[in-house]
MIBAMI-290366 format. One record per residue: x, y, z of N, C-alpha, C in turn; residue in three letters. Coordinates in steps of 0.001 Angstrom, whole numbers. Each point is the difference from the previous one (the first is absolute). Layout:
     n_xx     n_yy     n_zz    ca_xx    ca_yy    ca_zz     c_xx     c_yy     c_zz  rest
        X        Y        Z        X        Y        Z        X        Y        Z   Ala
...
//
This chain:
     n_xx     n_yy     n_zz    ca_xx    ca_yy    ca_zz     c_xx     c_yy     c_zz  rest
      844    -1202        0     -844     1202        0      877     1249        0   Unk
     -172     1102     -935      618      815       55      139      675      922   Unk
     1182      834      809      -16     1108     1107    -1052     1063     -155   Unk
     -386      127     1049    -1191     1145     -126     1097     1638      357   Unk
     -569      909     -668      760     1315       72    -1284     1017     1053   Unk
      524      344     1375     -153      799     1213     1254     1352     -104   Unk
    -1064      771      976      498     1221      -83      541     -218     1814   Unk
     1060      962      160      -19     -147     1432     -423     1329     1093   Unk
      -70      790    -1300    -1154      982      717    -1083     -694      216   Unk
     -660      918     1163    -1072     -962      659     -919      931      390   Unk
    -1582     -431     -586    -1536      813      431     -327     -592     1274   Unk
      716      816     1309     -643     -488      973    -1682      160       37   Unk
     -658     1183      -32    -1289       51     -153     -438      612    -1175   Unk
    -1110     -265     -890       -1      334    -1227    -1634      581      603   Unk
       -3     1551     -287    -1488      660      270     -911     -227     -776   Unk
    -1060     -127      435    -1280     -177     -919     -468     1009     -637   Unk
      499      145    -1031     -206     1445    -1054    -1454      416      -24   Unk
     -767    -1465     -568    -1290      168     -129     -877      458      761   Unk
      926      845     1350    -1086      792      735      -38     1352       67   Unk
     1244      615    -1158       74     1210     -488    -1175      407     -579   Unk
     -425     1149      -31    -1234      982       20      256      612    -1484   Unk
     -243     -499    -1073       -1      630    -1557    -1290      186     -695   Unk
     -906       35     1015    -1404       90    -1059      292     1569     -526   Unk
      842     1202      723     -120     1135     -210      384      136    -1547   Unk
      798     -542     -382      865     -544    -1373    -1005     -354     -924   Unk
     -819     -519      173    -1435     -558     -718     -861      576     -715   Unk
      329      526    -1490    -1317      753      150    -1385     -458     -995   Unk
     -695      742     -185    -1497    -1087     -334     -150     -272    -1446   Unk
     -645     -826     -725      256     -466     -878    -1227     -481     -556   Unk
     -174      719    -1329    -1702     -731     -607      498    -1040    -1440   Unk
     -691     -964      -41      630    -1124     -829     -765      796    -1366   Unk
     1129     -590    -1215     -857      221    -1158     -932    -1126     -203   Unk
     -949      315     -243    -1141     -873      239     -334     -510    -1752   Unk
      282      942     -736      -23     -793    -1775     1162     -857      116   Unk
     1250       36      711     1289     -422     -417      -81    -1305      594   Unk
    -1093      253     1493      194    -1525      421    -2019     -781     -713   Unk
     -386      871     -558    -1108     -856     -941      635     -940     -890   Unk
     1510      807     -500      412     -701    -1306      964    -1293      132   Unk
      360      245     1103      867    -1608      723     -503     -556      611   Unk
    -1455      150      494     -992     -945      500      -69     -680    -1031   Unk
     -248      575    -1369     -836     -522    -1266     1655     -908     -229   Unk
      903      443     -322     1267     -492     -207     -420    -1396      734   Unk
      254     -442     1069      148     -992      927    -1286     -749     -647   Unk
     -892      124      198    -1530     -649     -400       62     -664    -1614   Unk
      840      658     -491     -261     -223    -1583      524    -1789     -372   Unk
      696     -104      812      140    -1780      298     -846     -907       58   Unk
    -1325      649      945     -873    -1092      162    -1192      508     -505   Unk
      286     1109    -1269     -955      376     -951    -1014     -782     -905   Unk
     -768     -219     -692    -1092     -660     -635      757      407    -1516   Unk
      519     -477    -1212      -57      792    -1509     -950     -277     -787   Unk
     -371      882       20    -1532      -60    -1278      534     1171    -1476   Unk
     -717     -824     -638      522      650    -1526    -1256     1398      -62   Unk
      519     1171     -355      127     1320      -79     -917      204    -1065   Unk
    -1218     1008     -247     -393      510    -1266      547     1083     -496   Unk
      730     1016      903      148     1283     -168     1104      422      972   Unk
     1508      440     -824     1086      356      667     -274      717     1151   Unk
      469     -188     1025      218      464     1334     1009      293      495   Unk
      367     1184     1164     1121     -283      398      101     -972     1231   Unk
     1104     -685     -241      380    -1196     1064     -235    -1308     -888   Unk
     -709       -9    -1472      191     -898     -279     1541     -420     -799   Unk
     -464    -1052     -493     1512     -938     -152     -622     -360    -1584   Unk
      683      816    -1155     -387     -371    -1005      843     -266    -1358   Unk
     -491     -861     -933     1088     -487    -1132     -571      876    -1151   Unk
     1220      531     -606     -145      771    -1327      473     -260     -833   Unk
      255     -145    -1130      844     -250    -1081     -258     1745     -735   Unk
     1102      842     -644      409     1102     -384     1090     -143    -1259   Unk
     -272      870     -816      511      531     -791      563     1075     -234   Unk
     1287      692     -449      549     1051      -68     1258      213     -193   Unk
      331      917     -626     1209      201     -150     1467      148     1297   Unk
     -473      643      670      787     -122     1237     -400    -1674      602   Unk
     1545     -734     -168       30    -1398      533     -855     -253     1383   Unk
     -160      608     1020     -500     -750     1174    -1526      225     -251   Unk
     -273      297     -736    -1750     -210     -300      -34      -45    -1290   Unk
      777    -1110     -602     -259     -958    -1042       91    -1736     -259   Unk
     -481     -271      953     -116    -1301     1106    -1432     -788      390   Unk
       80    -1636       11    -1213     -419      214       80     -542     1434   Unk
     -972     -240      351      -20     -378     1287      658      649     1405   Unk
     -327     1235     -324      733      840     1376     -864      -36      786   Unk
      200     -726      924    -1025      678     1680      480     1321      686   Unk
     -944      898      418       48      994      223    -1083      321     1732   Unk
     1076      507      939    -1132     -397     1581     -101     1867     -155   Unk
    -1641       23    -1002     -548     1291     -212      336     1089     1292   Unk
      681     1491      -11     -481      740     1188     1597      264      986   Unk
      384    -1477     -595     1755      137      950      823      958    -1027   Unk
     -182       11     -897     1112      951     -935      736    -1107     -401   Unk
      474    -1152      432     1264     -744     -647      477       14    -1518   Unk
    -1187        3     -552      276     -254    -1382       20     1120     -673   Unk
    -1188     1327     -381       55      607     -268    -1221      813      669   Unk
       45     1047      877    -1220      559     1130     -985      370    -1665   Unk
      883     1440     -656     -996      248    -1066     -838     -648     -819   Unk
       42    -1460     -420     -367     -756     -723    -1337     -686     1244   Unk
      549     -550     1231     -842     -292      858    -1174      319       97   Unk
       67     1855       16     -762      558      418     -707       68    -1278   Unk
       27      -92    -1202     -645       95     -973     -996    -1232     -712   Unk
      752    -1069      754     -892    -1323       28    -1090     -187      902   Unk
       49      992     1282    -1170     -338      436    -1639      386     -232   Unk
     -531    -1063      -65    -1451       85     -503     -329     -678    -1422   Unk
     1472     -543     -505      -11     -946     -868     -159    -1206     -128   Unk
    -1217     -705     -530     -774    -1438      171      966    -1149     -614   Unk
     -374     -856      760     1111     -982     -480     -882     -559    -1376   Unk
     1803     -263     -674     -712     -142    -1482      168      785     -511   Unk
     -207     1532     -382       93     1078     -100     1277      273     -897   Unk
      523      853    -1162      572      402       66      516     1550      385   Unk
     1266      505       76       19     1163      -16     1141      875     -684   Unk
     -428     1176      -30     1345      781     -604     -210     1485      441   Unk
     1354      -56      319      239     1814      878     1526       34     -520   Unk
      293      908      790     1546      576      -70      647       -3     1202   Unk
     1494     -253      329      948     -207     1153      924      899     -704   Unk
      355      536     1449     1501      629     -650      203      968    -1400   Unk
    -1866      261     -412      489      323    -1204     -261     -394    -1641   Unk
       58    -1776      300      -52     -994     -764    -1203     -972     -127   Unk
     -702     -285    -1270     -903    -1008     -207      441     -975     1175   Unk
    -1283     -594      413       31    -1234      477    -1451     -580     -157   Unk
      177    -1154     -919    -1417     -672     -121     -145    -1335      751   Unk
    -1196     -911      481      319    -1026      559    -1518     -822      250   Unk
      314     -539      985    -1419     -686      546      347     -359     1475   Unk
     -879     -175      994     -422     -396     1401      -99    -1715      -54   Unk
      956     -674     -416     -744    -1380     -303       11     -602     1498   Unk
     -364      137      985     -817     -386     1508      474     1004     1341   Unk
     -949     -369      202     -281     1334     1578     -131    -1652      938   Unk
     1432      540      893     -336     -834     1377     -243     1211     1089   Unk
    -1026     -287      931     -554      590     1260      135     -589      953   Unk
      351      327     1238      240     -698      857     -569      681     1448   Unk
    -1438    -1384      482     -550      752      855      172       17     1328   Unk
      203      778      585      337      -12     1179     -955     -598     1055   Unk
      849     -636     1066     -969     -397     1226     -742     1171      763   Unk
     -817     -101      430     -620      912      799      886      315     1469   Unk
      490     1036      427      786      533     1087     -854     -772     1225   Unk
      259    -1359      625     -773     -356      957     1248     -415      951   Unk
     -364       -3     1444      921     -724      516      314    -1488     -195   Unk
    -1504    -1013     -540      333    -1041     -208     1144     -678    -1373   Unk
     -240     1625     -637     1007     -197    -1643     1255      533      511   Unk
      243      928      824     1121      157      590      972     -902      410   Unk
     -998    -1431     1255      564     -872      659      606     -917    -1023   Unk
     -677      -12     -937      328    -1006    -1225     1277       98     -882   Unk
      750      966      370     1001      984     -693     1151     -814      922   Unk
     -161     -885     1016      751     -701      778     1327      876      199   Unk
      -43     1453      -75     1307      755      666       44      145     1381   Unk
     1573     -266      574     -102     -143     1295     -693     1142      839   Unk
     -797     -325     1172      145     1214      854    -1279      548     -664   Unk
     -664      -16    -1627     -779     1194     -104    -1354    -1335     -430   Unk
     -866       40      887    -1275     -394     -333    -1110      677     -207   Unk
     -146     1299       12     -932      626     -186      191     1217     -662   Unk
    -1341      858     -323      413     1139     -803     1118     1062      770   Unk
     -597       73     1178      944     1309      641     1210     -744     -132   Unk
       96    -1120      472     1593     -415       52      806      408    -1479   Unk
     -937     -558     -908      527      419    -1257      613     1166     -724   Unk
     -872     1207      725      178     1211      201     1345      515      161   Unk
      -78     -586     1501     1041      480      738     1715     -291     -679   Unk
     -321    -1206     -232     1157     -363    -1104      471      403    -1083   Unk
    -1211     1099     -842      352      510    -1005      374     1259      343   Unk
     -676      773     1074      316     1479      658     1342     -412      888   Unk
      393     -658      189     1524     -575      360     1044      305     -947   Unk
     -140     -517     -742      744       25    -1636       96     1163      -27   Unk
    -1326     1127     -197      266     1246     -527     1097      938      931   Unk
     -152     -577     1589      667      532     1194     1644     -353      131   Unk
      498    -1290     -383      942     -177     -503      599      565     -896   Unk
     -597      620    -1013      932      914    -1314       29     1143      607   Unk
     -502      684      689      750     1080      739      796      180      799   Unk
      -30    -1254     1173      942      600     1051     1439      -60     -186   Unk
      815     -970     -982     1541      141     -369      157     1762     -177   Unk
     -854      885     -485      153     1694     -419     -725      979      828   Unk
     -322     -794      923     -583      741     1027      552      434     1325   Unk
      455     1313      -72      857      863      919     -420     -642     1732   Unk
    -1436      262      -30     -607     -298     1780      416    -1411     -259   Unk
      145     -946     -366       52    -1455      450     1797      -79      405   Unk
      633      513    -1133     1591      585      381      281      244     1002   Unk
    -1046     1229      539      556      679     1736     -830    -1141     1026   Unk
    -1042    -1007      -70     -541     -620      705     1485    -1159      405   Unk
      644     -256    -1297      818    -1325      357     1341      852      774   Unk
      172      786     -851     1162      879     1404     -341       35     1344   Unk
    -1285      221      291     -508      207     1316      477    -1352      592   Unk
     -217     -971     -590     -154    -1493      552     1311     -406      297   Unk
     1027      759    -1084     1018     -731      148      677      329     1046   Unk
      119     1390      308      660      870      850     -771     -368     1474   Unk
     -798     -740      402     -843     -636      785      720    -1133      503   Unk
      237     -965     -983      517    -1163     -240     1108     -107      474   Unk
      971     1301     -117     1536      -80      210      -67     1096     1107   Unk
     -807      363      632      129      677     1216     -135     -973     1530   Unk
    -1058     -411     -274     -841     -961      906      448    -1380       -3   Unk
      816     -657    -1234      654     -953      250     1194     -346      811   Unk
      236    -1026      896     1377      -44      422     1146    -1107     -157   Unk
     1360      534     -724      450     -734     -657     1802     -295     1140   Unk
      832    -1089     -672     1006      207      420     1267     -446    -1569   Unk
      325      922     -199      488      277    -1127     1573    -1036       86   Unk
       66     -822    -1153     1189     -396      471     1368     1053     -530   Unk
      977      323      666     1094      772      557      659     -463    -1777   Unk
      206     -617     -829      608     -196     -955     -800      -72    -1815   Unk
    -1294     -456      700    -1229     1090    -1146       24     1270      106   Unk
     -158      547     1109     -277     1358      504     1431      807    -1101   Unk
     1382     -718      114      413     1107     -271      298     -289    -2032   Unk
     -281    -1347      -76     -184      271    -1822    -1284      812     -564   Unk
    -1232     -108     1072    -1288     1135     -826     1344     1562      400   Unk
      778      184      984      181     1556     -316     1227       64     -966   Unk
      833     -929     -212      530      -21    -1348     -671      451    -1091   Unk
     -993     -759     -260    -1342        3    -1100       35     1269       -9   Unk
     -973      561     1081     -212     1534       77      937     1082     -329   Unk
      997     -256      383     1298      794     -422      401     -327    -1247   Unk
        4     -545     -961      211     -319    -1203     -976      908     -471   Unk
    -1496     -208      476     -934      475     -892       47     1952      -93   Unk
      560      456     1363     -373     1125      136     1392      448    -1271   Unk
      918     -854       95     1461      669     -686     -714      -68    -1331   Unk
     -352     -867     -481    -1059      145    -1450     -753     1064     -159   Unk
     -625      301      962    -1082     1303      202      905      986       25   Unk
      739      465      580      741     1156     -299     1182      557    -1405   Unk
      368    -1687     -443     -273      262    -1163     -620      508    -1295   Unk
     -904     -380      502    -1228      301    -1131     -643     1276      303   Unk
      640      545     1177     -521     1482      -97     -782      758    -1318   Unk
    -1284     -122      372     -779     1278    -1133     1068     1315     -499   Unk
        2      -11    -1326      673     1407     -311    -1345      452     -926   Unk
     -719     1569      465    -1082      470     -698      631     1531    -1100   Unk
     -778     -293     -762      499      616    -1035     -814     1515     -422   Unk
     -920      407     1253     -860     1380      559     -772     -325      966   Unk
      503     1258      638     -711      425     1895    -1446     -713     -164   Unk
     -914       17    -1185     -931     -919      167     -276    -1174      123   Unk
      997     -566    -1010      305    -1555      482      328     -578      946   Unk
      600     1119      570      801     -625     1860    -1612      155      941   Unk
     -580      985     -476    -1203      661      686    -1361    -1636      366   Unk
       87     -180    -1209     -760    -1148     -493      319    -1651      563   Unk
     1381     -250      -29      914     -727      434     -545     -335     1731   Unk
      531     1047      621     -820      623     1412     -871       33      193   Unk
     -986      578     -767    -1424     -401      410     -877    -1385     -167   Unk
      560     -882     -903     -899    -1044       26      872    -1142     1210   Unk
     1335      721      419      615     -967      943     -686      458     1464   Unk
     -547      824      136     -805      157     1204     -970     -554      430   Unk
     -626       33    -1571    -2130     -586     -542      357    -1162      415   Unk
     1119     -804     -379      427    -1453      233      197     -225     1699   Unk
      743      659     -180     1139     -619     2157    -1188      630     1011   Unk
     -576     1184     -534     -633      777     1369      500      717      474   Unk
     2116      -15     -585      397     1029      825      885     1096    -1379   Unk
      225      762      642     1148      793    -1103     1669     -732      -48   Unk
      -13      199     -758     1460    -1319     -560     1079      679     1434   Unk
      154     1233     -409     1293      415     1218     -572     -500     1588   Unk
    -1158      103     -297     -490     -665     2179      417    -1845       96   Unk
      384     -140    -1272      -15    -1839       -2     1500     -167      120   Unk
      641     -843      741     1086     -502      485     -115    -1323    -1282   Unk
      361      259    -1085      -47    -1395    -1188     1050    -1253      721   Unk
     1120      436      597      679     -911      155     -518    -1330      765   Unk
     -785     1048     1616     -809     -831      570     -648     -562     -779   Unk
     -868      776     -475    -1206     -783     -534      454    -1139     -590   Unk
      774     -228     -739      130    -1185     -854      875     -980     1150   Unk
      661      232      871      556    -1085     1110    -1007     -629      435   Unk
    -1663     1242      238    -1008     -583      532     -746    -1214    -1036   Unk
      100      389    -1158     -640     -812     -868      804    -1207     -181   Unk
     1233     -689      289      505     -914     -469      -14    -1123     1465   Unk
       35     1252     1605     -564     -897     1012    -1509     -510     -163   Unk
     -824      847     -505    -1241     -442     -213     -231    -1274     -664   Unk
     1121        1     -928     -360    -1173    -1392      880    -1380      784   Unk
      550      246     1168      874    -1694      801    -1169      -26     1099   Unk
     -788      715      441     -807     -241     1100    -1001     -522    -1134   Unk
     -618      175    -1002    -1180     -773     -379      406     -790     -362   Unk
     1346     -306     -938      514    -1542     -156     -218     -760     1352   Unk
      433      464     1216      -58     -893     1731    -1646     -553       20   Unk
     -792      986     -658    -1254      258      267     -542    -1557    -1104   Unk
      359      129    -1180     -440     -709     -777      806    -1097      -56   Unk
      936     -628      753      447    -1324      309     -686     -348     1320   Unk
     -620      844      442     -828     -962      847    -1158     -216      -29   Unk
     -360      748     -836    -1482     -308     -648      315    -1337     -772   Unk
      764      -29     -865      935     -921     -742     -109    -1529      565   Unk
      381      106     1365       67    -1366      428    -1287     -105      864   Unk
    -1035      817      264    -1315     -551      899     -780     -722    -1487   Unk
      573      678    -1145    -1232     -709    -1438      994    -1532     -417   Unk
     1036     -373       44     1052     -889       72      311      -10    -1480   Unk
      586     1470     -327      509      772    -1037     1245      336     -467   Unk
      827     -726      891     1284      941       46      918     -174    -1040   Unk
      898      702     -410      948     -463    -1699      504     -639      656   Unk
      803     -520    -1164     1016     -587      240     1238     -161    -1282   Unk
     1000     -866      376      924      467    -1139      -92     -374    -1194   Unk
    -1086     -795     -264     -200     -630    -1264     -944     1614     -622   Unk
     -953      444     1050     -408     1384     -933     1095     1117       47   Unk
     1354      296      303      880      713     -198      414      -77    -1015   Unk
      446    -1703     -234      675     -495    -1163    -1055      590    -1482   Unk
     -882     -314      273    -1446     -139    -1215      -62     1976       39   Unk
      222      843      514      -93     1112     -257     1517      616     -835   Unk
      577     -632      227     1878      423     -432       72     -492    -1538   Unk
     -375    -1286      223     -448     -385    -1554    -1200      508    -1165   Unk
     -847      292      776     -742     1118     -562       54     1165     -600   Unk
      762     1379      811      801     1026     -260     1360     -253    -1060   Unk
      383    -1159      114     1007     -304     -981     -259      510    -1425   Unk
     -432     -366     -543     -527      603    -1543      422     1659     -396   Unk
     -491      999     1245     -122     1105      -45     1468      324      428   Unk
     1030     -937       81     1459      505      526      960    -1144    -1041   Unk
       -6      274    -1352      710    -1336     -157     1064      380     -353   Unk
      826     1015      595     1714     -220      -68      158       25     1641   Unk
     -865     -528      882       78       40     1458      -78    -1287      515   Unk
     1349     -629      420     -487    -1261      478    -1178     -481     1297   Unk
       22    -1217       46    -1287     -487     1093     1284      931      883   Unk
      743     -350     1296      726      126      613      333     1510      412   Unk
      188     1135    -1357      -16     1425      146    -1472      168      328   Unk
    -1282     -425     -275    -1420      445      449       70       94      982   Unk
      166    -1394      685       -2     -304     1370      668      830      917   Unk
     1022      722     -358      635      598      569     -735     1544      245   Unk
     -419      221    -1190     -919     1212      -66    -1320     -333      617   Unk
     -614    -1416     -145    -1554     -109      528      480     -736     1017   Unk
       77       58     1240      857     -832     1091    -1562     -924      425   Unk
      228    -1040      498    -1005     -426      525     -933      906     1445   Unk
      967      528      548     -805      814     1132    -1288      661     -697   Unk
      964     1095     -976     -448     1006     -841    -1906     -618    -1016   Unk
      377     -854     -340    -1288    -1335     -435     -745     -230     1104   Unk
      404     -495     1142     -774     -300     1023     -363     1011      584   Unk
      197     1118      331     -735     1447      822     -675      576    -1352   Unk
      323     -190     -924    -1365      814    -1512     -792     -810      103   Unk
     -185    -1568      261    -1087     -973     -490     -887       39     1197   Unk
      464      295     1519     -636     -196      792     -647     1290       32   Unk
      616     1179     -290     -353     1506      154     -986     -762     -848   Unk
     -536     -189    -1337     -927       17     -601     -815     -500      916   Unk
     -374    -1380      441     -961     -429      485     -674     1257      776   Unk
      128      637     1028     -881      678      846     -581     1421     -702   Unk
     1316      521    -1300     -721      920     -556    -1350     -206     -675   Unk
      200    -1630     -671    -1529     -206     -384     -939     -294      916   Unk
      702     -327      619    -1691     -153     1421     -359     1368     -183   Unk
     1322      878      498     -776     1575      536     -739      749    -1128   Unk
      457     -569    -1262     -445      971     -961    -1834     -696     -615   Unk
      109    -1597     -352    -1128     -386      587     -877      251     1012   Unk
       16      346     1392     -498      542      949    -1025     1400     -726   Unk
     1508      664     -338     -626     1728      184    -1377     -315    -1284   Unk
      631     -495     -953     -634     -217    -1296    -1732     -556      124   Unk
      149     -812     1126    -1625     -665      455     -833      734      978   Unk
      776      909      780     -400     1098      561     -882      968     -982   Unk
     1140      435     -817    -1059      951     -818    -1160     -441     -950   Unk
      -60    -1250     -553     -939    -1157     -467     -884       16     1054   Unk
      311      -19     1328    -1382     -537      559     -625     1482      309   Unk
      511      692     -166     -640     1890      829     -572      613    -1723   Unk
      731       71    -1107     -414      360     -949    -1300     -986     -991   Unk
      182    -1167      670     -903    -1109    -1225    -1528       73      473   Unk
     -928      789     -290    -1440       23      554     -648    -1575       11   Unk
      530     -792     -800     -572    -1408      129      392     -624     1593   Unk
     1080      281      250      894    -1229     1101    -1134      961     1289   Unk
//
């Protein structure tokens, strides 16, 4: 059995975040209600009824055969799912109300196009019941509201990755997390994260901004405030970033012990399987120089740091799902 990889920093007590106070972060939220009509209908269209069509519709699903000089509508047997645009929206829209059987002729783009409707598929939908719901055998959602809620979920999910309040909600948590926790740092991690840190700040002062007008520096400054909360000269950067690299070995402590209550922990066969991985993207770099650059510690405090960031970021994320989703 392979060696398992431990940190020897250590989460003596790990705080219960989830009793941080972020509803303030929350704010209210009305679902699009056509957007989730149309992925209700999406989902349903599976256990739809198809009946053959007299008269183009949109949403139906229909075969044309076309003629014309421009090649993609001089073709038999094109199916066309009327209303999506895929094929051609203008032409779509000009077929509807056209009987199957039928021929027709208009203009695209400009250009003749003559043809025929040779079948209209329709496809009828179940009636929105909870018992057609249950039948949809998706986990967790047996009924209409549940159904709901799942689709006004979805819509709640595409916002919060760009959403500023959910940003300052998980700061809140984190800075919670690493206050209230109590750790005992081991004496020889402790001092490679301030290596780390010191590397990073000598990079940073490198890269010193050079602005090229008093406005640009102006601008520079002002959105670094909108960001931190504070004005760049009140911020001690050096700290700050010593603070950020102790932060990032205490949640690794944090997430190896979460690590081993789920009976999770790496080990060297996933060190090995990550070195070989990255290989590709370094190929005048031997296995041996990686390693040297990706040390196993260095692997083991990022992989474990991950674990608890996704709890926490999961957390905040179902928080605002359950305060913004009018279904739940």
């Amino acid at each position: 059995m392979a060696k398992e990889l431990t940190l020897k920093s250590k989460a003596l007590n790990i705080f219960d975040y989830k009793t941080v106070d972020i509803d303030r972060f929350i704010p209210e939220f009305t679902p699009d209600e056509e957007a989730m009509k149309k992925d209700i209908e999406r989902i349903f269209k599976a256990f739809g009824k198809k009946e053959e069509g007299e008269y183009v519709e949109e949403g139906d699903m229909i075969v044309i055969t076309c003629r014309s000089e421009i090649p993609k509508f001089n073709k038999n047997n094109i199916t066309v799912p009327v209303g999506k645009g895929l094929f051609s929206k203008e032409l779509e829209e000009k077929l509807l109300g056209v009987k199957a059987g039928e021929a027709f002729i208009t203009k695209v783009d400009g250009k003749e196009v003559t043809g025929t409707v040779d079948r209209i598929v329709r496809i009828i939908l179940p009636e929105l019941t909870d018992e057609n719901v249950a039948a949809l055998r998706m986990e967790g959602i047996t009924t209409v509201t549940d159904l709901k809620r799942y689709c006004c979920d979805k819509q709640i999910d595409r916002l919060l990755d760009d959403m500023e309040s959910c940003d300052q909600a998980s700061a809140v948590v984190w800075q919670a997390l690493n206050d209230n926790s109590e750790f005992d740092l081991d004496e020889e991690e402790y001092k490679h994260a301030m290596e780390a840190a010191d590397a990073k700040i000598a990079e940073m002062k490198s890269m010193k901004p050079v602005f090229e007008s008093p406005e640009e520096e102006e601008a520079y400054y002002a959105e670094f405030q909108e960001e931190y909360g504070e004005a760049r000269e009140e911020i001690d950067m050096d700290e700050m970033i010593r603070g950020m690299f102790t932060m990032e070995l205490k949640l690794g402590a944090m997430g190896y012990e979460e690590a081993v209550k789920r009976g999770k922990v790496l080990t060297e066969d996933d060190y090995e399987a990550y070195i070989n991985s990255i290989k590709a993207y370094y190929p005048g770099v031997t296995l041996d120089e990686l390693k040297t650059i990706n040390t196993v510690e260095i692997f083991a405090k990022e992989r474990y740091n991950d674990n608890i960031c996704k709890d926490l970021d999961e957390y905040v994320h179902s928080r605002f799902r359950d305060k913004m989703n009018p279904y739940r």
